[in-house]
C-alpha positions, -999 to 999 in steps of 0.1 A, spaced: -547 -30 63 -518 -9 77 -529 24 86 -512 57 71 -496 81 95 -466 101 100 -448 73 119 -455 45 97 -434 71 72 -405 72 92 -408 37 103 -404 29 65 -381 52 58 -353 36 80 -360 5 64 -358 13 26 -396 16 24 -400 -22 20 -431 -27 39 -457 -8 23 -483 -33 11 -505 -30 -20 -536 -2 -15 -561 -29 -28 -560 -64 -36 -564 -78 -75 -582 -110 -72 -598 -134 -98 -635 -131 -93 -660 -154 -77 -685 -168 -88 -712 -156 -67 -716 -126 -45 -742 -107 -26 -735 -77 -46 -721 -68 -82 -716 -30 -86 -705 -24 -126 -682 8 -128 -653 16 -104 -656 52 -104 -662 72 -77 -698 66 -73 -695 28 -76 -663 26 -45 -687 44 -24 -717 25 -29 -699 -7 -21 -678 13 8 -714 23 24 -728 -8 16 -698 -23 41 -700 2 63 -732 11 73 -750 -26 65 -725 -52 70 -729 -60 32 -695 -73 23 -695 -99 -1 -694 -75 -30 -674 -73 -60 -669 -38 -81 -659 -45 -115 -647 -24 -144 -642 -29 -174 -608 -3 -177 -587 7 -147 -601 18 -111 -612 57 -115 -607 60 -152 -636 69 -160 -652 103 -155 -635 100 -118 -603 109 -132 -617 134 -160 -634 163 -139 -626 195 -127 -629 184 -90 -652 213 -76 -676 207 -42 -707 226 -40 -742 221 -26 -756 258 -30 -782 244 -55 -818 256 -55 -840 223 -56 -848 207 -22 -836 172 -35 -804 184 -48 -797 203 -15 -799 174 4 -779 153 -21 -752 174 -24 -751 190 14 -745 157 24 -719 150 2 -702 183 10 -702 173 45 -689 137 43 -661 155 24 -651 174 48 -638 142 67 -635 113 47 -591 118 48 -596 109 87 -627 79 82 -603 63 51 -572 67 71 -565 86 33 -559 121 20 -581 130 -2 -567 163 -2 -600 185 1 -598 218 2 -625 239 14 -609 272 -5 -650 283 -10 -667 285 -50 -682 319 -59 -708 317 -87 -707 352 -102 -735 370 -109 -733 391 -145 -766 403 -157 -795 416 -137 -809 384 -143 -784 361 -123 -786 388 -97 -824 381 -92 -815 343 -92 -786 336 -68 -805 356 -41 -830 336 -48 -808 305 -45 -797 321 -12 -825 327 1 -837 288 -5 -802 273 8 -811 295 42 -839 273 45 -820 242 35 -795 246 61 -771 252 33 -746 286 42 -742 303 16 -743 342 7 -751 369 -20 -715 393 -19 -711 424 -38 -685 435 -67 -663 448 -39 -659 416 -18 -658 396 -52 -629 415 -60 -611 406 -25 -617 372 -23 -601 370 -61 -577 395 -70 -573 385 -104 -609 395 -113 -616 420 -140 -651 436 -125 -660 458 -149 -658 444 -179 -678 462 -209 -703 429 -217 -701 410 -183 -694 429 -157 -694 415 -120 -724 428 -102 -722 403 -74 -719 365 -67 -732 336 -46 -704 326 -23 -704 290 -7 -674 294 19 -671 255 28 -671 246 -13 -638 237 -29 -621 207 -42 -604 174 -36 -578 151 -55 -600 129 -78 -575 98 -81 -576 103 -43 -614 98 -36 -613 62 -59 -579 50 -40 -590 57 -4 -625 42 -9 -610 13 -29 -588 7 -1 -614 8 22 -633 -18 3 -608 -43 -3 -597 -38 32 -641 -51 45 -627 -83 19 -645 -68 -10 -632 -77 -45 -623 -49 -66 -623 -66 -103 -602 -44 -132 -602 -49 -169 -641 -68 -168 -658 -56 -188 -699 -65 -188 -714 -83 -217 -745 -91 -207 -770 -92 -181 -784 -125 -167 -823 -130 -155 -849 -152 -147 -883 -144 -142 -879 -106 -145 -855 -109 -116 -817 -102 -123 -796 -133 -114 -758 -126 -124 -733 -107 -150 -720 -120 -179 -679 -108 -184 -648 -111 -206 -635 -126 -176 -663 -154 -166 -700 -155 -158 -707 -141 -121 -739 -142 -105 -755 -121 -76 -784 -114 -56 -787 -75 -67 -770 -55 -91 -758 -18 -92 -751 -2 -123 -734 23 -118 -714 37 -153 -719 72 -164 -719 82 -197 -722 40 -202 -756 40 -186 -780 33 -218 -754 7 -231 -760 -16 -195 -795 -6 -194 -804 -22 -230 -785 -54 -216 -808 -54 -189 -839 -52 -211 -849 -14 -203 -845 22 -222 -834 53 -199 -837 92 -208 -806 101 -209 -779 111 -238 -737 108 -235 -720 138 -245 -681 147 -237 -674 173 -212 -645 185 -221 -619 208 -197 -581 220 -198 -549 232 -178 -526 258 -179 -494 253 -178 -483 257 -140 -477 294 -123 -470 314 -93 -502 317 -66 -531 337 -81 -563 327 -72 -575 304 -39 -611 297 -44 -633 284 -72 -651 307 -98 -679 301 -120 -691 323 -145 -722 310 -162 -729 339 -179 -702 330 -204 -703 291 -192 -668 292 -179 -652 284 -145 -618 280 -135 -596 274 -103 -557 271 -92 -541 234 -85 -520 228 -56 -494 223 -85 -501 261 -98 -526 249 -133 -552 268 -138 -576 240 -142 -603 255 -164 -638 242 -181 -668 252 -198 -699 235 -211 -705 199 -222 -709 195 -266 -733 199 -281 -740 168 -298 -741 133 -283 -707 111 -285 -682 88 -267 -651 110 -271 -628 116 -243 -604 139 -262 -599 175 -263 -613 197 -293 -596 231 -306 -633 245 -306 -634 240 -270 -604 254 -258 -616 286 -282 -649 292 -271 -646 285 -235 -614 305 -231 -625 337 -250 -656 332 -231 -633 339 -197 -604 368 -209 -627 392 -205 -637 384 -167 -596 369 -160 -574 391 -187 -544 372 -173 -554 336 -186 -547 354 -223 -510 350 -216 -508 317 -208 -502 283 -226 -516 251 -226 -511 221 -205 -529 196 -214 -565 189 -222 -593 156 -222 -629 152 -221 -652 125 -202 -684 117 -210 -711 125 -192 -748 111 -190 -773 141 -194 -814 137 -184 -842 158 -194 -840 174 -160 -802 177 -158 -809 157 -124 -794 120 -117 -813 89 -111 -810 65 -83 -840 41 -88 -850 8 -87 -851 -5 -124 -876 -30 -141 -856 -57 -135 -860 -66 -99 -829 -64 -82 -811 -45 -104 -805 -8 -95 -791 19 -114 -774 56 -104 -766 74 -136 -774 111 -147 -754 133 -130 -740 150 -163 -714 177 -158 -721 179 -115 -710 142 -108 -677 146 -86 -691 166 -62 -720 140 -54 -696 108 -50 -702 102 -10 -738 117 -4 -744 96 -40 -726 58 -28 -739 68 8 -780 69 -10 -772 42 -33 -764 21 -1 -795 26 11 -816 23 -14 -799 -15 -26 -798 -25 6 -832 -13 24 -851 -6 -4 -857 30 3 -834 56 7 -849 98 17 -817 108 -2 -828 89 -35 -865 92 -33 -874 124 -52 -846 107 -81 -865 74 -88 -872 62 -130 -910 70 -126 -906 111 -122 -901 110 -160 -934 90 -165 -951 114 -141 -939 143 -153 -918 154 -115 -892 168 -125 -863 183 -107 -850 211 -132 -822 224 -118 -806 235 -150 -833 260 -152 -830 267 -114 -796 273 -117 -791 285 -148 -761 261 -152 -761 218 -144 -724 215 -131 
C-alpha cells in the first residue's frame, strides 16, 4: 500500500496523478476463511482491522450486502463522546474517544476528527441534578469532563439563546476532547487498512443463510456463492434480528429509523457540538458550513431510511427556541438509518448460541461514536474469547436481568 503524505501529492501532481492505486482491492471471494464478518460498516472494518492488528488474524473476508459504509456508517450525525454515566459505557466509549484521537496517523488516513468539545445542556432543575451527577462519576472514570454555567455556555456558543421562556439554559456538561470525524472517512481508512493485511473486502453479498453443524457455525450462504469459516461476526445494525433468525436465535432488540437533516451551508457560527435533550435536539456546524442537525429516533419500528416532514417539524421547532437563528434557514437535505434499539438502550457484544458465531448489534442512536473502542472489543472477544471491554454487554444480562440503562442514566441514548 502506498502511503499518503504531502510528497506523494506533489510527486503525483507532476505526473498527471497517474499513480494513485485503488484504496481497497474488489476480489471474488474464497471459499474458506478464518473469519467472516457480515456488514461493512464501521463497526465490521474495525473488527477485522483489530483482528489483523492486534492478533495476526488475517485471513478474513468483510462482506456486505450494499456498498462499503452505506449503512448507518454513512447516515449519522458524526458526534464523539464518552461523558456517559454507566461504568461499562465509560470504558467503551473512552476508549473509542481516545483511539480517535489518532487513528488519521495509525491509517496513514484523515479521518478528519475534530475534537471542537460537545456540551450537553442542562434545561430543568432536573438535568442540573443529573449531569453533575454524570460528572461527578466520569471523575472517577478517568473521563474529563465538567458542569459549566449559563455564562460560559453562552461563550463557548454564541448563537445560544439562554433565556428562553420554557427551556432556559441553566448550565451544561462540557466534554472538551468530544467532537466529530468524517463518517465515509472512518470506513475508507480502516477498509484500506484491511485490504492492505490481504483481507478481502466483499461488496454487493448479501447473506442468505447461515450454515451449521452440530450447534457449531460452519460457513455463510451468499448471492454470490457459499463461503465457509471457522467463526463468524455479525455485525449489521438495524439488520441484526434478520441474521440472528438465520442463525437459529431471537435477540431483544427492535429497528427503528433515526432520522437527521442539513442546512443549507453558511458563514462560521458555532464550533462545538450541542445537545439539548430537554427538547431532544442537537445540532453542530460542518467543515462545509451545514448545520447538521437531529433529534430522536421514530417512534414505531421500520426499515425506512428516508426523511419524514414530521421530523423535520418536531425536531426543529423543538430547537428555535434554544438557536432563534436556525428559523431562517432552509433545507439541505435530509435521510434516516436505522438503528437497532435494546431494552437497555445498551449494545451487545456476546457470544451467541451458535458456537462460533458472534454478534455486536444494539447501539441504537450512539453507534458512530463507539466504531474503534467497539471493532477493538469485538477483536477480542472473537479472537480470545473474552474481552473486559465486552464483558458487562454479553446476551445473558437480559436473562438475568443486569442491565446497563443508560437511557435512564442519561436521560437521552445517543
Amino acid at each position: 500500500m502506498k502511503r499518503y503524505s504531502a510528497f506523494a501529492i506533489a510527486r503525483e501532481a507532476l505526473r498527471h496523478h497517474s499513480g494513485w492505486q485503488r484504496a481497497w482491492r474488489s476480489p471474488e471471494p474464497k471459499s474458506r476463511y478464518d473469519v467472516v464478518i457480515v456488514g461493512a460498516g464501521g463497526h465490521g472494518l474495525a473488527t477485522a482491522y483489530y483482528l489483523g492488528r492486534r492478533f495476526g488474524i488475517k485471513n478474513v473476508a468483510v462482506i456486505e450486502k450494499g456498498w462499503l459504509g452505506g449503512g448507518n456508517t454513512g447516515r449519522n450525525t458524526t458526534i464523539i463522546r464518552s461523558n456517559y454515566l454507566q461504568d461499562p459505557s465509560a470504558a467503551i466509549y473512552e476508549k473509542s474517544r481516545s483511539l480517535y484521537e489518532t487513528l488519521s496517523q495509525e491509517l496513514n488516513y484523515n479521518i478528519m476528527f475534530s475534537p471542537r468539545g460537545v456540551i450537553m445542556l442542562a434545561q430543568t432543575h432536573h438535568e442540573v441534578r443529573g449531569y453533575q451527577r454524570t460528572a461527578h462519576a466520569n471523575a472517577l472514570q478517568g473521563v474529563t469532563t465538567e458542569f459549566i454555567s449559563p455564562r460560559r455556555v453562552k461563550e463557548l456558543v454564541p448563537i445560544i439563546n439562554i433565556d428562553g421562556p420554557r427551556y432556559p439554559v441553566l448550565g451544561g456538561l462540557w466534554q472538551a476532547r468530544g467532537g466529530t470525524a468524517r463518517h465515509d472517512a472512518v470506513a475508507w481508512g480502516y477498509a484500506r487498512a484491511c485490504s492492505d493485511m490481504g483481507m478481502d473486502i466483499i461488496q454487493q453479498c448479501e447473506v442468505t443463510g447461515i450454515r451449521q453443524t452440530d450447534g457449531k457455525v460452519t460457513g455463510v450462504s451468499t448471492t454470490r456463492g457459499e463461503i465457509g469459516c471457522d467463526k463468524l461476526g455479525l455485525v449489521v445494525a438495524g439488520h441484526s434480528g434478520v441474521l440472528a433468525d438465520m442463525a437459529g436465535f431471537r435477540l431483544p432488540v427492535e429497528s427503528v429509523a433515526l432520522q437527521a437533516l442539513v442546512s443549507e451551508p453558511i458563514k462560521p457560527c458555532m464550533d462545538v457540538v450541542v445537545m439539548a435533550n430537554t427538547v431532544h435536539g442537537y445540532m453542530s456546524q460542518s467543515d462545509k458550513g451545514e448545520m447538521v442537525i437531529g433529534g430522536g429516533a421514530d417512534g414505531y419500528n421500520n426499515y425506512t431510511q428516508r426523511g419524514s416532514f414530521h421530523h423535520i417539524e418536531e425536531t426543529v421547532r423543538a430547537l428555535i427556541e434554544t438557536f432563534p437563528m436556525i428559523s431562517r434557514l432552509k433545507m439541505l437535505r435530509q435521510w434516516g438509518g436505522i438503528v437497532d434499539m435494546t431494552g437497555d438502550r445498551s449494545p451487545i457484544l456476546s457470544r451467541t448460541p451458535l458456537d462460533g458465531c458472534f454478534i455486536n448489534c444494539g447501539w441504537g442512536t450512539g453507534g458512530f461514536k463507539a466504531i474503534p473502542g467497539s471493532g477493538y472489543g469485538m477483536a477480542e472477544l472473537m479472537a480470545k474469547g473474552y474481552s473486559p471491554l465486552t464483558d458487562a454487554f454479553g446476551l445473558e444480562r437480559f436473562r438475568e436481568g443486569r442491565f446497563i440503562d443508560e437511557s435512564v442514566a442519561a436521560g437521552v441514548a445517543h
